[in-house]
N, C-alpha and C positions, 0 to 999 in steps of 0.2 A: 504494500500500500504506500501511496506518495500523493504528497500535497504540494503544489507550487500555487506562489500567488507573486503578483507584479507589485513592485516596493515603487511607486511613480516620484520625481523630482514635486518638491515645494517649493513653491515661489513665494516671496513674500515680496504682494505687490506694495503694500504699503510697510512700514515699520519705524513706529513713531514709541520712543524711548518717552516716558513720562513720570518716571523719577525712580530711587533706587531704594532697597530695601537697608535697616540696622546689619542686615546676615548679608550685606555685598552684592543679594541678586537684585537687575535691576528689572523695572515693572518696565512693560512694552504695552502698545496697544496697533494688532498689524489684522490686515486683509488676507488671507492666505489663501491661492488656489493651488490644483493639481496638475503636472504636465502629462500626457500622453509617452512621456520618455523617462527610461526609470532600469531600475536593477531588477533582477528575478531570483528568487526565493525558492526552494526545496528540499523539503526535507522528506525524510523515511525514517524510521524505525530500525536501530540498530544496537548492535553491544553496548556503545559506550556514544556519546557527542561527540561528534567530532565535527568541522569546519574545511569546508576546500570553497578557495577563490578563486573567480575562472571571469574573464570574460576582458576587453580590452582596457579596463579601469583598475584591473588587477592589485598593480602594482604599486604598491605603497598602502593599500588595505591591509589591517592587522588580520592576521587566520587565527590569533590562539585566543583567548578567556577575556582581552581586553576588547573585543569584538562584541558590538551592543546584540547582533543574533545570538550569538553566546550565552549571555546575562538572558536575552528573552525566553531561550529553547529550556532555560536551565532552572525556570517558574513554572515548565511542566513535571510530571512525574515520570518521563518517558526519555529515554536516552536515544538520541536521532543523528543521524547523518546530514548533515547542511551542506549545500552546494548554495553562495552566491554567484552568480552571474554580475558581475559588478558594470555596468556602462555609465555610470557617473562619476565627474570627479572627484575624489576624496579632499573633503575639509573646503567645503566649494560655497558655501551658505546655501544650499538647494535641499540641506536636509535629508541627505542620504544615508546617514547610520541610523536615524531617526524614524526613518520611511521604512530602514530594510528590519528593523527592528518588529515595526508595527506589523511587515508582512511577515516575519516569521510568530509576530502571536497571532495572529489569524491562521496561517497556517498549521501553526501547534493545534490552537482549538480547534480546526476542521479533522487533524489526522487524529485525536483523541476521542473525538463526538461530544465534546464539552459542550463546543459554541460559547464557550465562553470567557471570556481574558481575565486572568487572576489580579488580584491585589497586588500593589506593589509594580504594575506593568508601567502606568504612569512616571513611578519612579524612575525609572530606567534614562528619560531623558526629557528637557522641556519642551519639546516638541515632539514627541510622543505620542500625546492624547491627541493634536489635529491630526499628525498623520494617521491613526486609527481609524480616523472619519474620514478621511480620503475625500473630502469634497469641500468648494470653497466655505471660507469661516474667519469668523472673526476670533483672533488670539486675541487674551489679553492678560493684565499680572505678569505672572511670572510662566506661563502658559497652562495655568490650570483652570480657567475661564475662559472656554471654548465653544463658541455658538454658531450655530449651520448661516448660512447667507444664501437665502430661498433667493430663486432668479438669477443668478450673477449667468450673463452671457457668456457665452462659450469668446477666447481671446485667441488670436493669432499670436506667436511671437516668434522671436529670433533670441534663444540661450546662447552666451560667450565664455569660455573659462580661461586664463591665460596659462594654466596650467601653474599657477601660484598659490601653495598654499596657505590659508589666512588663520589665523591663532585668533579665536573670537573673543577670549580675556584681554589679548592684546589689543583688539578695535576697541573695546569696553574702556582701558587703561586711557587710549589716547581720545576718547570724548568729552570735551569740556562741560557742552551745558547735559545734565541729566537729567533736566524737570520739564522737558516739552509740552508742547501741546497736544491732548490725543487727538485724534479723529473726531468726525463731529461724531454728536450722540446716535444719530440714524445714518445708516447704511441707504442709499437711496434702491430702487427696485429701476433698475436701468429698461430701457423701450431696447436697448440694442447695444454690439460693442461698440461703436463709436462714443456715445454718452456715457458709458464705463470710461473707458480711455480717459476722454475730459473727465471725467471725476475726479480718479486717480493720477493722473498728471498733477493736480491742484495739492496733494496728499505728499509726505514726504519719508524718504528712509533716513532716519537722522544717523547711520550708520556710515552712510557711504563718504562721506567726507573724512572721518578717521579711518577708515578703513584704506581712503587713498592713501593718508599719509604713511600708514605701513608697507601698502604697497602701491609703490603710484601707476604701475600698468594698470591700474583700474580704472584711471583717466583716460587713457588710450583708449581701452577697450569700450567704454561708453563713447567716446568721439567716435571711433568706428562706427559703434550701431548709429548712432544719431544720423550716419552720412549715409546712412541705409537708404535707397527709393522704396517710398513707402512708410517708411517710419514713422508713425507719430512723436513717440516720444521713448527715450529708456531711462533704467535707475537701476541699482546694483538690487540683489534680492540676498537678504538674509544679510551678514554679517562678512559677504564675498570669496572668492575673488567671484562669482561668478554675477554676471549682467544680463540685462535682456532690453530687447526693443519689442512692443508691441505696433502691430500692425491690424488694418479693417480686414484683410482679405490673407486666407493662407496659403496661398496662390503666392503673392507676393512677399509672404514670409519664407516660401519653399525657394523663392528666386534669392532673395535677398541672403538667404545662408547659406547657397552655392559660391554667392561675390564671396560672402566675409570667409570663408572656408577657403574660398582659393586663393586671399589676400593674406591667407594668414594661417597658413596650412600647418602650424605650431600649436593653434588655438583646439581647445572644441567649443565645435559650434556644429548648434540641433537645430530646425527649424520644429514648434511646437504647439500643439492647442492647448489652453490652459482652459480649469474649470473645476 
């Protein structure tokens, strides 16, 4: 018997920092959707747990205990075989130990017939419980205030990674102001992606600007997408290095990741639906 489940990229269209806690963590209040591009998860039923990483993101993913599948598989009562398929960048802000974590408790609870994710899962990481929900949502706190976002339009976009990894205590260390402003109180219920887009254009990731100073190809790689045909607008997602441009049509997002792919054939770059 064997379970596989798809671990999708998070985006954090918005990510608006609005103060910090006595214990260090600091409260966020972000937009989060799902991309169509993501790692793959499977497990079976075996002697002992074990871990093998496969897939072109391979390398530089941990295989042993410090591995969040690991910690996940390891809050069932069943010792399993894990194969990741890794196709995202590690330590990328897109949420990928996070994402692969949530698909392997899903896929524990499928292969056990629980259906159902234990205590303690949450723990595992603060972004955890959206990626459980796999569908757009409002984060908020410290991410254990997690609400669905009925409507959100399905988004084109163009993902960038330069292949740089970003230390996210280290973007945290280099942020000056911590008390931002959230988002407004209502999420609006958008007619279509264009009016999404305008929303979240107005919206901001208070991240990206220390996160350049750690690593300034992040400036680069948004200038790139900006000179996208077709772009409306882009912003770094999560805590970086990774970026994105949203675009009306994915026609033109599929054009437009061909240019930035072959201008920059160091990069990865996906073209993607979000949602």
């Amino acid at each position: 018997m064997m379970s596989r489940t798809f671990a999708p990229a998070k985006i954090n269209l918005t990510l608006h920092v609005t103060g910090q806690r006595s214990d260090g963590y600091h409260l966020l209040d972000s937009l989060v959707v799902f991309a169509d591009v993501g790692d793959r998860v499977r497990v079976m039923p075996a002697e002992e747990t074990t871990l093998e990483v496969t897939g072109p993101m391979a390398a530089g993913c941990p295989s042993g205990e410090t591995n969040l599948v690991m910690k996940a598989a390891g809050l069932f009562d069943l010792p399993v075989a894990i194969t990741l398929d890794k196709h995202l960048p590690v330590a990328a802000g897109i949420g990928g130990g996070s994402s692969d974590a949530a698909a392997t408790l899903h896929a524990m609870a499928e292969l056990t017939g629980t259906n159902t994710i234990p205590e303690g899962a949450t723990g595992l990481g603060a972004d955890v419980r959206v990626c459980l929900m796999r569908q757009a949502a409002r984060m908020r706190g410290i991410g254990e205030d997690v609400q669905p976002v009925e409507g959100m339009p399905e988004l084109s976009a163009v993902l960038a990674n330069p292949g740089v990894e970003v230390a996210t205590a280290q973007v945290f260390q280099a942020l000056e102001d911590k008390n931002g402003a959230p988002m407004p109180k209502r999420i609006p219920r958008w007619r279509a992606g264009w009016s999404a887009i305008d929303w979240i254009s107005k919206q901001r990731n208070d991240l990206e600007a220390p996160a350049t100073l750690v690593a300034p190809v992040i400036a680069e790689v948004l200038d790139a997408l900006r000179g996208l045909a077709g772009a409306r607008f882009a912003r770094m997602s999560g805590s970086g290095a990774t970026c994105f441009a949203l675009f009306e049509d994915r026609t033109e997002a599929d054009h437009a990741a061909e240019h930035l792919a072959s201008a920059h054939p160091d990069w990865w770059v996906t073209a993607a639906t979000l949602r």
